[in-house]
C-alpha positions in Angstrom: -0.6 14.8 13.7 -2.1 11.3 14.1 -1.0 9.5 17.1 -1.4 6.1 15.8 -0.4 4.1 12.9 -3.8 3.7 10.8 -4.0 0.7 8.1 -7.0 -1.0 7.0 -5.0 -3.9 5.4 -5.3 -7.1 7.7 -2.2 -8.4 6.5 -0.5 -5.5 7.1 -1.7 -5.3 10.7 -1.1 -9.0 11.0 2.2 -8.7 10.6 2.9 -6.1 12.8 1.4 -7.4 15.7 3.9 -11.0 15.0 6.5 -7.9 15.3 5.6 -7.4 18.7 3.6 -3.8 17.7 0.8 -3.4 20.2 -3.3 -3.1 18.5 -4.8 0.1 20.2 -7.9 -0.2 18.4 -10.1 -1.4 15.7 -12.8 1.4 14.4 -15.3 1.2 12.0 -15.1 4.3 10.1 -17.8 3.7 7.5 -20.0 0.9 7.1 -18.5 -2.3 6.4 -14.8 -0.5 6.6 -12.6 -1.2 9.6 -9.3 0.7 10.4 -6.4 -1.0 13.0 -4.8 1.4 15.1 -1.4 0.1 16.6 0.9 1.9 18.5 4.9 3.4 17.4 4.0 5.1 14.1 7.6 4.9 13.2 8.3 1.6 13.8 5.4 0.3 11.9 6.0 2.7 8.8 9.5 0.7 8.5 8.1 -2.5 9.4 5.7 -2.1 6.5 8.2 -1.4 4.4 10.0 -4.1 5.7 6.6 -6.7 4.9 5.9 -5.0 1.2 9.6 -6.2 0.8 8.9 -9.9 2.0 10.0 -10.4 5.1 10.1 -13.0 6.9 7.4 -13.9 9.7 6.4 -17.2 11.8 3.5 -18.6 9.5 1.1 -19.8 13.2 1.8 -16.6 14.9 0.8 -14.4 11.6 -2.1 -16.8 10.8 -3.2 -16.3 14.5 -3.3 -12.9 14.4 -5.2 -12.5 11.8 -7.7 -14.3 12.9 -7.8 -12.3 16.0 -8.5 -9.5 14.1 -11.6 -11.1 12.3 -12.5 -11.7 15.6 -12.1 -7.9 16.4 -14.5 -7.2 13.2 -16.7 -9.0 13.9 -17.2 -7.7 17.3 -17.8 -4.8 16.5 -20.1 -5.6 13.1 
């Protein structure tokens, strides 16, 4: 059973993190492929659902991290 919540969308993990959900990790699991591992599985599977159905997040704090985690990438790159 996976400890973390695993997503390789950046938007995705964009907007959890503006929800306060903590990054653990970002792994390169093949070549050119990266994978974001934030903390409270739950809580992000209903925050997903919760962003797939448009919800609402500050624009400047969503924008900023995502370009955090293009930072992360290419860090590690």
């Amino acid at each position: 059973m996976d400890t973390f919540f695993r997503t390789d969308d950046i938007l995705t993990s964009s907007f959890l993190l503006t929800q306060g959900i903590k990054l653990v990790d970002v792994i390169e699991d093949r070549p050119h492929h990266f994978v974001f591992l934030l903390l409270n599985i739950d809580k992000c599977e209903e925050l997903k659902r919760n962003f797939l159905n448009n919800a609402v997040a500050p624009a400047r704090e969503l924008f900023s991290n995502r370009e955090m985690l293009i930072s992360e990438i290419k860090n590690r790159s």
